[in-house]
N, C-alpha and C positions, 0 to 999 in steps of 0.2 A: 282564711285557711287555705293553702296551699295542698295541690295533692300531685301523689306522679304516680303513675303506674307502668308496670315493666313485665313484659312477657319474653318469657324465652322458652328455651325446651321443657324446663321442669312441670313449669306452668301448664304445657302441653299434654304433657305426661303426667299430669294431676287428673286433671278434666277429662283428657280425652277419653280412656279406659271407658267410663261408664259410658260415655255417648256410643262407644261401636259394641259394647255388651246389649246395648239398652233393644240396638237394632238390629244386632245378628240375632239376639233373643227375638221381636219381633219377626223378623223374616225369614228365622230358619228353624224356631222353634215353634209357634204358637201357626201363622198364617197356612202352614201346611195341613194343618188342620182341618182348611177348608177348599182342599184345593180336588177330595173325591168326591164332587159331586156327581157322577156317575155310579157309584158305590154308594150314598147316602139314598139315592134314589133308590137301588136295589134291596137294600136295606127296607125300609119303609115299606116295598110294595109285598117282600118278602114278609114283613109282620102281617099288611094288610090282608093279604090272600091267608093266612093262620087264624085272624080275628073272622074273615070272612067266608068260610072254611063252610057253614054251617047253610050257607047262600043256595037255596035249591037252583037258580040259573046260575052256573061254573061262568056264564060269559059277565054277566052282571057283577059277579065277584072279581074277577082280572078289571075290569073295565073302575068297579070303585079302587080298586089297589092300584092301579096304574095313575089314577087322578092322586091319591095317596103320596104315591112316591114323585110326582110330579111336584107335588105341593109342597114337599118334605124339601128336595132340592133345591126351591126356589127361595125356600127358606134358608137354607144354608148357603147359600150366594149374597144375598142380605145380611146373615148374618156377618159373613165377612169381609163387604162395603163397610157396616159400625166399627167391627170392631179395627180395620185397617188406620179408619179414621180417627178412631178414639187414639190407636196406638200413636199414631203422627201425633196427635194433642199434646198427648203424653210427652214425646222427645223434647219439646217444645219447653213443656212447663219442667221438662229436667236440663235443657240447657238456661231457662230463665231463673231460677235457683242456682245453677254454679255461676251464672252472670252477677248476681247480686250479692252470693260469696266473697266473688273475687275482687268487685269493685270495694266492697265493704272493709277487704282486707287489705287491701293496698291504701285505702283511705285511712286507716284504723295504724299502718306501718309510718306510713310515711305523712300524714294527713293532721294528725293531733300533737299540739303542745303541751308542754307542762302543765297548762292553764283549763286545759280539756282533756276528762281522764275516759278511756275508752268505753268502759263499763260504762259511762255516764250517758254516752249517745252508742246502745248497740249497734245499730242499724240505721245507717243515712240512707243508703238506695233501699227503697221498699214496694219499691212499682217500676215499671217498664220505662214511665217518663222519665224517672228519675236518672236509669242509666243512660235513655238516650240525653237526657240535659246534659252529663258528666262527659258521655265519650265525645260527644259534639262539641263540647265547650274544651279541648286540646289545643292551643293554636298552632303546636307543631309537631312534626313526630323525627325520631332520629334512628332511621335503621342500621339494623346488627347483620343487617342481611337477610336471604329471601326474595322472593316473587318481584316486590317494588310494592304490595298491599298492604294500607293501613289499618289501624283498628277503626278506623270510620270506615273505611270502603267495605271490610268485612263486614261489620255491623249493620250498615244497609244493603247487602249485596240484593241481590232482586229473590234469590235464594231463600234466603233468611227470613225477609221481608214478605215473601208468599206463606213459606211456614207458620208463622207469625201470625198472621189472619186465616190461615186453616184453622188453627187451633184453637182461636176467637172464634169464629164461623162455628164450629162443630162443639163451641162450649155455649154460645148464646142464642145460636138459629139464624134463619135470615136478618141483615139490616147492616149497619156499618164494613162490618168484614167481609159481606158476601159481595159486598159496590165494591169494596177495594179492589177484589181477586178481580172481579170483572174489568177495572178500570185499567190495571195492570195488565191486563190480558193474560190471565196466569191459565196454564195448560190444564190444570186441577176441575175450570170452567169451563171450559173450551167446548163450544156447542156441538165439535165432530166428536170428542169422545163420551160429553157427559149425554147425547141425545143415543147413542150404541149404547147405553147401560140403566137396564131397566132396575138394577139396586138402588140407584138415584132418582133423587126429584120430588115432588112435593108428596108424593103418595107413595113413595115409599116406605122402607122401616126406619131407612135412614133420616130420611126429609128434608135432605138438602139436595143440589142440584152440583154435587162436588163429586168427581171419579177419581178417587186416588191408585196408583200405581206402583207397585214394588219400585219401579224407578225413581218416582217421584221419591218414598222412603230413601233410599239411596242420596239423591240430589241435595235432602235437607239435610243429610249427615255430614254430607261432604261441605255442607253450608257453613255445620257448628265448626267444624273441625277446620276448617281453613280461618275461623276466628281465632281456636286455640293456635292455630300456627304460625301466628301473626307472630314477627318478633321485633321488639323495641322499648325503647325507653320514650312512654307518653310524656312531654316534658310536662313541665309542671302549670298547675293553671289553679286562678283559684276555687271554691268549689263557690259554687253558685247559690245565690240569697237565697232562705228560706230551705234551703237542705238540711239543714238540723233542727229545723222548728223554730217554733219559740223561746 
């Protein structure tokens, strides 16, 4: 079986829309959330000193509200180390679903003969190997114009590729993806910033030893998004044994 895939702008402007909704909703709706921790504090100690009201020592009463609002804060900075992290997961596992669309669809266009009816095989790529088999196995590419990037160089950029094991990392805990980030040297590990962040580390809420960054969010968008922007006709290759099964 023969397959070719082709990107151009529409293809762009298919995908792209939800990756920069996905993150302006994370970054400018949800994470500001967590950004009054000076006010949650106040908050808290302001309950605390109400619940503690009844405290015959006034100084005993400020002193437990003040540990209160302290504690309240610390929690609320934890909390959004997870959930910054969950959010990155997230982008991940929604660019790894338009990835497996798109291949399926261009596989499903240009990919099946008469002899193989589509409905028959919904789904060839079903896993992350499976597309990197497919973009991998391209042996040429023929641009339309652009940068000079292919869908192989997007597809491994270093960008992508950190993403990609954050998302691992923070879906399965320490082991394969926390070696990757480290081996790579990805800045997500980088011992100046994750030893300055006490949200991280093994005793954490979190429990990983990962500091993600507004920027970082930003970095992996611009990751997806320079994949949608690839433009070209992947020329055609065939699709590789055992892709359709049995």
């Amino acid at each position: 079986m023969l397959v070719n895939l082709y990107i151009d702008k529409h293809t762009e402007a298919f995908y792209g829309p939800a990756v920069r909704n996905y993150t302006d909703l994370l970054l400018t709706r949800f994470m500001p959330i967590f950004d009054d921790v000076e006010g949650e504090q106040q908050r808290a100690m302001d309950a605390a000193l109400e619940k503690n009201k009844w405290y015959e020592d006034e100084a005993s009463a400020i002193e437990d509200a003040y540990d209160e609002g302290i504690s309240s804060a610390i929690m609320l900075m934890e909390m959004r180390t997870v959930f910054i992290a969950t959010g990155v997961a997230g982008l991940f596992h929604l660019f790894e679903k338009q990835l497996y669309r798109f291949l399926n669809q261009e596989i499903g266009r240009y990919g099946f003969t008469h002899r193989v009816k589509k409905q028959d095989v919904p789904f060839v790529v079903t896993k992350w190997e499976d597309a990197d088999t497919v973009i991998k196995s391209f042996p040429h590419t023929l641009r339309l114009g652009g940068d000079g990037v292919t869908l192989k160089d997007a597809f491994t950029s270093s960008d992508l590729t950190e993403l990609r094991e954050v998302a691992n990392a923070v879906k399965h805990g320490p082991g394969r993806a926390m070696d990757a980030l480290y081996s790579m040297s990805a800045v997500v590990v980088d011992p100046t910033r994750v030893n300055g962040d006490f949200t991280t580390g093994q005793f954490s809420s979190f429990g990983l030893a990962i500091a993600i960054q507004q920027a970082d969010v930003i970095r992996y968008r611009d990751a997806i998004m320079a994949f949608w922007g690839v433009r070209g006709n992947f020329g055609k290759m065939p699709l590789p044994e055992g892709m359709l099964g049995d």
